[in-house]
N, C-alpha and C positions, 0 to 999 in steps of 0.2 A: 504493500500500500504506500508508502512512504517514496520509496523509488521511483510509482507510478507516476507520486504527486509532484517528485525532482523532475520528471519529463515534462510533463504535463506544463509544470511551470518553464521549463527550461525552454518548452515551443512557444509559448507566448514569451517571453523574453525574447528572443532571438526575432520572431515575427514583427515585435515593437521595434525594435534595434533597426532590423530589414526597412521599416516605414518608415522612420526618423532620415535615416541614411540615404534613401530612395529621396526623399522629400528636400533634404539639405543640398543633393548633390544633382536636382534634378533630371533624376530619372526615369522618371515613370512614366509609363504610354500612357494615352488615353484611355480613361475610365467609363467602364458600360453598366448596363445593368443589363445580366442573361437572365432571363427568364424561364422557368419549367413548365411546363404545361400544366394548367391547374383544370381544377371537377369542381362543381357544383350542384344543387338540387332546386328547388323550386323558393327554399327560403334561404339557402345561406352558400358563397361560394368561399372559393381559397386558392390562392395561386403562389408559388414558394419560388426563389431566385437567390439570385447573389451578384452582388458588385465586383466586380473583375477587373484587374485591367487587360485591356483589349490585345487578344496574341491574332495577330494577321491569319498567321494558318491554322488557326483553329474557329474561331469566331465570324470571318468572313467566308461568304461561298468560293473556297477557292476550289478549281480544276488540278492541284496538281496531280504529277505522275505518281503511280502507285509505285517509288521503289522502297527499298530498302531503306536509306537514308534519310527519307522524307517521313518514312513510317515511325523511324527511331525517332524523329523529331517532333515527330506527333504527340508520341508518346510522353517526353520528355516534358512539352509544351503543358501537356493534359495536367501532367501530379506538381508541375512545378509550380502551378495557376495562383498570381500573386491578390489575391484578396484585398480589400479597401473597409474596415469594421468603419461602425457608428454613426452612419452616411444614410439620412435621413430619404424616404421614400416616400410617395404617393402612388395610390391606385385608383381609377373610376373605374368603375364597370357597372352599365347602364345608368347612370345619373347616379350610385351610390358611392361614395369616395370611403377610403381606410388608409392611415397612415401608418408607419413601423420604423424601425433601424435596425441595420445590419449588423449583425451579430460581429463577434472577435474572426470569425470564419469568412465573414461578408455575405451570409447568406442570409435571407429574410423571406417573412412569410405575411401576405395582406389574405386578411377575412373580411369578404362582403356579406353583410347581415341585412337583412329586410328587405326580400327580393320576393316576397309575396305575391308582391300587389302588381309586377311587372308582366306577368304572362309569359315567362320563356319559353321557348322551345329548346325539346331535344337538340343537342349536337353543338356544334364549336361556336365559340363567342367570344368577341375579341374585348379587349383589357387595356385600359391606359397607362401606362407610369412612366414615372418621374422623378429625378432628382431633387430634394428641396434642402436640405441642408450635406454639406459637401467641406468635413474638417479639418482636408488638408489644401493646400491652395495646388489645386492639380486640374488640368486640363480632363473635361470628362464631355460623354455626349449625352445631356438632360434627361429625353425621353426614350421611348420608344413602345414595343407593343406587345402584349402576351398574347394567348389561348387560354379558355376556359372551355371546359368539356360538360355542359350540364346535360343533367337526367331526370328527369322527373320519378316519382316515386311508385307512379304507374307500372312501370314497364318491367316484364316478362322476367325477366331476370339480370344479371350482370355478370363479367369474365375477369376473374382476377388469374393471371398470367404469371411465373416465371422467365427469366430470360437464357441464361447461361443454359446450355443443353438442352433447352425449352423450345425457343425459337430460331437460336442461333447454334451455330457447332465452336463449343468453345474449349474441349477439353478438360474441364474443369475437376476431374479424376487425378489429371497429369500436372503435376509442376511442369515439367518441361516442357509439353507438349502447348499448354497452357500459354506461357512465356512464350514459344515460339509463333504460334497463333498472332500475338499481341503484339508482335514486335516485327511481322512481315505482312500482315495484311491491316487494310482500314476496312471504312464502313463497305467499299462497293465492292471487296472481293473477297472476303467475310460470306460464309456460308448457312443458308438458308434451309432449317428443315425442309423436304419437300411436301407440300399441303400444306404450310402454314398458313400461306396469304390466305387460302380458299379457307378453311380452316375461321380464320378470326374473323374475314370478310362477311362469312353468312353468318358466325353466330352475334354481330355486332348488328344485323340486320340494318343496315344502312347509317348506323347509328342511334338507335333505337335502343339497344343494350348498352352499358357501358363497359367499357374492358381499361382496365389498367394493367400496367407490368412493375412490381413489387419484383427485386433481386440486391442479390448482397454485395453487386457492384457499386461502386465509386461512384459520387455526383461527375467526377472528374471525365467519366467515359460518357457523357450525355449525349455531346453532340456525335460522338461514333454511333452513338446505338440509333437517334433520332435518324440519322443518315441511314443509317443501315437500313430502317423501315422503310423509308421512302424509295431505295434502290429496289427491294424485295417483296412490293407491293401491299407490307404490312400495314394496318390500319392505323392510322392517328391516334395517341393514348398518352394518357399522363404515364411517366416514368417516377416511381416512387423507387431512389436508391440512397447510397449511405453515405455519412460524413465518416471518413477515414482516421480524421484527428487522431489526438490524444485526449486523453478526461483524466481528469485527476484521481478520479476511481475504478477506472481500470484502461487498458495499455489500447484498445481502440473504441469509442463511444460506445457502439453497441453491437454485440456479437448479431451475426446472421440470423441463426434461428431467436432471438429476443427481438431482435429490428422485425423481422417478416412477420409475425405473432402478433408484434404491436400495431404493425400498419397497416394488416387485416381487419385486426378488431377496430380500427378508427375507421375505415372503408363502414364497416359492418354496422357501427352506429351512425354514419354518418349516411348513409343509403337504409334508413331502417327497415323499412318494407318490402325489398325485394330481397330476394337469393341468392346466392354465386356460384357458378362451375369453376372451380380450381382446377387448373392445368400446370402442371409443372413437372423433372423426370427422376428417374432413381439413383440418380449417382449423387447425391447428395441426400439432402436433409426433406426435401419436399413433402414425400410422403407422410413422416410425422408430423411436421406443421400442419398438413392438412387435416389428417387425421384429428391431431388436437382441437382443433376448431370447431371440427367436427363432433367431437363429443361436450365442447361446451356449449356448442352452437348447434343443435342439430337441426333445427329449422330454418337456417340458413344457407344451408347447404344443398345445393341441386345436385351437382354429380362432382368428384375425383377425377380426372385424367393425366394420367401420369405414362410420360415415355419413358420406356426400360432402353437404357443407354449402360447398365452396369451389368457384373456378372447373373449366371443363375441359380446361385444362392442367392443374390438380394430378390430375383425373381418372386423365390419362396417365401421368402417374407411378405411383398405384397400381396402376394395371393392370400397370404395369412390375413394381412387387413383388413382387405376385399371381402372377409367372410365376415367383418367384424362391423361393417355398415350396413345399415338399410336404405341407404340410395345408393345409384352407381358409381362403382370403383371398376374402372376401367384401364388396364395393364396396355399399355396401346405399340405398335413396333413401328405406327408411320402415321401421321396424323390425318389420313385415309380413316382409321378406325373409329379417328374420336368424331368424324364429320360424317358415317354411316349411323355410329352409333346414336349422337343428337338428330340427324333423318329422323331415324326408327322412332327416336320418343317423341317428334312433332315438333321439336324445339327450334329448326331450321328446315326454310323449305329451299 
C-alpha cells in the first residue's frame, strides 16, 4: 500500500513538473478537447472526454502509410498523450447546458439532466462544447463537437459488447502475439471477426437497440478502435474503456473484471427497462462477468454469447455455465451462430 501511494504520488509529481516545464519553456501544441461518444435516455444524457494536446497523427484524419515505423509511432503517440487537468468545460445539448473540469488525467464527464420535455428520438445527436476556463496560458482550439447515442426506454432490448477477441483478433491469450499485433498493424488492417458487421448491424436494428463496447482496453487506443469500426462496417457505439493511471490504492485504477462489472451495472441502471444480450469470448474473463450479472440480474439478461477462441477444456466449463442459466448461453465458433441463433428467437429479422 505505501509503495503504491510512492507511485501514485510520484506520477502526479513528475506530471506537475512535465506542465510547469512545458509551460515555462513553451512547448506545448495546441490544446483540444477529444470527445467519447456518449448515451443517453429520454430524461438524462452523458458524454465523457479529455483535454489533450493535439498529436497530428493521431487526432487529425490523417492517410498515412500502414508501415512499421509509423505504427510504432502511433503507438508511442497513443500512451504518451500529454493531458491538460482543471480546464474548465461547457456542454449544450439540445438547449440544456452542464459544466465540469478536467480531472489530474484531463479527462471529464458532462450530465445532461431534464431532457423530458424535449421529445428525442432514437439514434445519434450531436453535443456542443467548449473551453471556458483555460489555466495555463496555452494556445488551444475552444470548441468543437461530440455524439450522443440516445434510447428510449421503449425499445426491445440493448447489446452490451466486448472488444479484444470479441470483434477484433487481438491475441489477447498471447503477450507476444498481443504486442506484435499492436505494434505492426492500425485501425485499417487490424482484423475483423467475420459476421461481425452483419452481426451488430441487424441486432442494432437500424439503431433502435442500443449497443455499446465495454473492454479492458486503454482510453489511449480510442481513436484505433473508432477507426477500426468504421473501416469494418461496424456500427456506431459508445466505447466504454479504462484509465491506465496509477491510484494511490492500488498499482492500476481499476482491475478489468471490477471496471466491466461496474460499467455494466451503470449501463443497467441507467437503461432500467430494457434487457441486454452480452456478447463477448473465452479467452478471458467474459464468461464470468457475464454470468455474475446474470445471477444478480436475472431479469436483465436476454441471452450470453460468447466466442470460444481458447482451448477445450475452457470449452467445458462453458458448457458447465450454459447449464446453469435459464436464458440462452450460447458457445458460438463464428458469429454466423449468434445471428441464426437471435433469427430463430424473432429478435432480428
Amino acid at each position: 500500500m505505501k509503495l503504491r501511494k510512492i507511485a501514485h504520488k510520484a506520477e502526479e509529481t513528475f506530471d506537475n513538473v512535465k506542465l510547469k516545464v512545458k509551460n515555462e519553456l513553451n512547448l506545448f501544441d495546441p490544446v483540444i478537447i477529444f470527445p467519447y461518444r456518449g448515451y443517453g435516455n429520454d430524461l438524462k444524457a452523458q458524454i465523457h472526454g479529455r483535454i489533450l494536446e493535439k498529436e497530428r497523427m493521431i487526432h487529425d484524419d490523417q492517410d498515412l502509410d500502414d508501415t512499421f515505423w509509423n505504427n510504432l509511432r502511433k503507438v508511442w503517440k497513443r500512451y504518451e498523450s500529454d493531458e491538460i487537468p482543471q480546464v474548465g468545460i461547457e456542454g449544450e445539448f439540445k438547449g440544456v447546458k452542464a459544466t465540469t473540469t478536467s480531472d489530474g488525467e484531463g479527462y471529464f464527464t458532462l450530465v445532461f439532466k431534464g431532457l423530458e420535455q424535449l421529445g428525442l428520438t432514437d439514434g445519434w445527436h450531436d453535443v456542443a462544447l467548449k473551453i471556458t476556463d483555460m489555466p495555463f496560458d496555452l494556445e488551444y482550439e475552444e470548441s468543437t463537437s461530440g455524439e450522443i447515442l440516445i434510447s428510449n426506454q421503449e425499445n426491445e432490448f440493448g447489446i452490451i459488447s466486448d472488444v479484444d477477441d470479441t470483434i477484433i483478433r487481438s491475441e489477447a491469450m498471447s503477450l507476444v502475439k498481443k504486442l506484435r499485433i499492436m505494434l505492426t498493424k492500425d485501425a485499417k488492417d487490424r482484423v475483423a471477426f467475420e459476421g461481425v458487421d452483419e452481426l451488430y448491424r441487424k441486432l442494432i436494428a437500424k439503431g433502435k437497440n442500443p449497443l455499446f463496447f465495454i473492454s479492458g482496453s486503454s482510453y489511449n487506443l480510442y481513436d484505433m478502435l473508432t477507426k477500426f469500426c468504421e473501416f469494418k462496417n461496424i456500427p456506431l457505439a459508445p466505447f466504454i474503456l479504462r484509465d491506465l493511471g496509477l491510484d494511490a490504492r492500488q498499482w492500476l485504477k481499476m482491475g478489468t473484471m471490477k471496471y466491466k462489472k461496474q460499467h455494466i451495472e451503470h449501463l443497467l441502471e441507467f437503461f432500467d427497462k430494457i434487457p441486454f444480450i452480452f456478447i463477448g469470448d473465452s479467452g478471458q474473463k467474459d464468461p464470468e462477468i457475464y454470468l455474475d450479472i446474470y445471477n444478480r440480474f436475472p431479469d436483465r439478461v436476454k441471452a450470453i454469447y460468447i466466442r470460444h477462441v481458447h482451448t477445450d477444456k475452457r470449452k467445458k466449463e462453458l458448457e458447465d455455465f450454459a447449464k446453469s442459466t435459464k436464458v440462452p448461453f450460447l458457445i458460438m465458433e463464428n458469429s454466423g451462430d449468434a445471428l441464426k441463433h437471435a433469427t430463430e428467437m424473432g429478435w432480428v429479422k
